[in-house]
Structures are given as structure tokens and as C-alpha cells.
N, C-alpha and C positions, 0 to 999 in steps of 0.2 A: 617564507614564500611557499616550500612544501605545505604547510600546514592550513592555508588560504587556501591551494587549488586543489586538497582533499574536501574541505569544508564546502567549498563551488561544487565540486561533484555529487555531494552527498546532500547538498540542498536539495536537487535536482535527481531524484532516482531514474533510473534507467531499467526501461521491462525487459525484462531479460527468461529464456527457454527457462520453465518447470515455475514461474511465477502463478499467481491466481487472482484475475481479476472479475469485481464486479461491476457493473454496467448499468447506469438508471437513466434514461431518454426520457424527457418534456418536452412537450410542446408550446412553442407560444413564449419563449424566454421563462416556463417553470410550471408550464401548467399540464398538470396528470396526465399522460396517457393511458388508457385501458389495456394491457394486454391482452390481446386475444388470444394467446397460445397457453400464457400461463392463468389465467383465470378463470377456468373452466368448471361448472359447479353443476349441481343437477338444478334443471327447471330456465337454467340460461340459453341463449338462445346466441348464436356464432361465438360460442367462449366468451362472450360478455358478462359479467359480475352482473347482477340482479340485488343486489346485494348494497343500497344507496348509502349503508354507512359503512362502509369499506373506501377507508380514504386511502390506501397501502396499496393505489395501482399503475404504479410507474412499468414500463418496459421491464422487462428481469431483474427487478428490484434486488434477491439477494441469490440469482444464479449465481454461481462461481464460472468463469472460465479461465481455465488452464491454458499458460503459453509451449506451446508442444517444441521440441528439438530444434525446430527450423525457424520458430518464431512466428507461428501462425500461432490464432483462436478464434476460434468456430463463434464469430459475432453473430446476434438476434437479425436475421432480415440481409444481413452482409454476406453471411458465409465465414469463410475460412478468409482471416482479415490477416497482414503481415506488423506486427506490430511490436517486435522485438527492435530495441533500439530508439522507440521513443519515453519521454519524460508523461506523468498524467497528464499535466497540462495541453501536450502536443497532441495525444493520442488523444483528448476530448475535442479538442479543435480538430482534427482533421475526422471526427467520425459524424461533430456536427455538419461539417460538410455534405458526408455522405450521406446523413440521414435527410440533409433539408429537400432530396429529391422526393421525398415520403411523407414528410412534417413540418409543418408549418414552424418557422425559427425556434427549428430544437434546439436543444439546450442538454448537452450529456456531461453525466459526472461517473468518471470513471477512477477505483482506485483500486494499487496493488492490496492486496490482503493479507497475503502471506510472509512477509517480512518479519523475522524474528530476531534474537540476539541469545544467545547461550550464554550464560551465568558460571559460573563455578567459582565456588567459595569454599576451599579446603578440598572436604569427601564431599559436599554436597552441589549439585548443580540445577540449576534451575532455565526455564524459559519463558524470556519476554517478547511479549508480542508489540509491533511498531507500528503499532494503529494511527497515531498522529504523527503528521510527519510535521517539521522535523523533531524529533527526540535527541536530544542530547544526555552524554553520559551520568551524569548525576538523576536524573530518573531511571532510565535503567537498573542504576545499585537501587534506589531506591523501591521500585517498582520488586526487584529480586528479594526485598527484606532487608536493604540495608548493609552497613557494615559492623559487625559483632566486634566482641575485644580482641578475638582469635585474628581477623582476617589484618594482612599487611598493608593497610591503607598507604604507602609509602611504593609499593609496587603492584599496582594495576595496572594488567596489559591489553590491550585493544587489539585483535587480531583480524584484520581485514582481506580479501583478495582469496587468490587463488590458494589451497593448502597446500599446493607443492611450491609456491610459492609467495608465503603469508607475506603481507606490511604489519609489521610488528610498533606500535607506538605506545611508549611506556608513558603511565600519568601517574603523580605523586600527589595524592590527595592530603596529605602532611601538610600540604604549604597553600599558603596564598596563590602561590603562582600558579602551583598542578591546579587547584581549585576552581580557577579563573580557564586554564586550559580544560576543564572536564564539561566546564557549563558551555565553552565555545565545540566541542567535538561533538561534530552531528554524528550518528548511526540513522 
């Protein structure tokens, strides 16, 4: 039962203060907006690309924006938006919302970026980054190099939550069963 409503939570990430999202706005259920603020070139004329094979012109196609302390991010057109505390999918719906007073049935794809997972394997440590979600543990060893002869496949620990106080959940990659548990444990 613990191990279901860890795996529920971790489908579903949560933006959470110091995260970094980026932000691409369509129009029309997917069709390109111009940005005028970021597409600014010499010879263009209101920041409009002049530029007709430039298919690369979504809204802030790969701005970063940071979630600050209190759970704001300084959205394109919005402002300072509250958005700690939603899932991406939430936070795409509720900004289509906001946008459709601007754009004709926009269509936003919003993801966190910054998601990673710390490695260590002996003296050596490594970091993976969580671009697809969800990732499960066996690509992560994987994605880190693997398991060498040295490392104790028999004790890998997943260490989740607050550091003052971790969720420590040990997997045994040794067996059928840790194996079957490492490909169900989202990160």
C-alpha cells in the first residue's frame, strides 16, 4: 500500500520553490505563435522574425523560468503567476485558460526541467537528469553507467524527501522480485 501511494505521487510531480520551468504557447490547438519579444532581429519590423524559414517560433520556446520561494514565476504576458503546488498537466490547463483571453484556443506545454537524481557508486558520483517523466529506477543505473562488479547490486537505496528527514527505500537488484520493484519505482 505505502509503495502504490509513493508511485501515485511520483507519477504526478508537483512544482515546487527553486524548480525551472519552460513554457511554449500555440495557437489554434498547435499552431506557432510569433513571439514578439523574443524574436527580435535587425531589418524586422515590431520584433517579428522576417526570417520565413524560422519554424522555431513558439511563445518562449526555451526561456527557463524559475519558481521563486513563495511559488511565484514571472509568466510571458501573465506576470508573476502562483504556481507552486500544481502537477504540469494542471498548470497547462489553467494557463490555457489564461491565455485564451489573448489567443485563439491556445494550447500550452509546460515542463519542469530541472529534475535530477544523484548517483553514487562507491567514490564516484554522478548526475542524471529527469527529462522524461516518468523514469523509473533501472534507467537511471543505467543512464549513470550501470552496475560494475564492485557495486552491491543487493543494496541500493533510494533516498527521497526532506534530508532532515529522508524516506529511505531499499531495492535488491539480486532478485526477480527487487528487479520487478526497481522497474515499478518512479523518480
Amino acid at each position: 500500500q505505502f509503495f502504490e501511494l509513493a508511485q501515485k505521487q511520483m507519477d504526478q510531480y508537483v512544482i515546487q520553490p527553486g524548480d525551472a520551468l519552460t513554457l511554449k504557447v500555440y495557437s489554434r490547438d498547435g499552431f506557432k505563435l510569433v513571439d514578439v519579444l523574443n524574436n527580435v532581429r535587425s531589418g524586422s519590423e515590431l520584433g517579428v522574425s522576417m526570417n520565413t524559414t524560422n519554424t522555431n517560433t513558439s511563445l518562449s520556446d526555451d526561456t527557463r523560468y524559475l519558481v521563486d520561494n513563495e511559488g511565484f514565476a514571472n509568466i510571458p504576458v501573465l506576470g508573476d503567476f502562483y504556481v507552486k503546488g500544481y502537477t504540469e498537466a494542471e498548470l497547462q490547463r489553467v494557463l490555457s485558460e489564461k491565455y485564451s483571453n489573448l489567443f485563439v484556443d491556445p494550447y500550452v506545454i509546460c515542463r519542469v526541467v530541472n529534475r535530477r537524481v544523484f548517483v553514487f557508486k562507491g567514490g564516484l558520483a554522478s548526475v542524471v537528469e529527469l527529462n522524461e517523466t516518468p523514469t523509473n529506477l533501472l534507467e537511471v543505473i543505467a543512464r549513470a553507467g550501470g552496475l560494475t562488479d564492485g557495486t552491491k547490486a543487493y543494496n541500493i537505496k533510494v533516498i527521497r524527501g526532506d534530508y532532515k528527514n529522508p524516506q529511505v527505500n531499499l531495492v535488491d537488484l539480486s532478485t526477480l522480485e527487487g528487479l520487478r520493484k526497481a522497474e515499478e519505482l518512479l523518480l
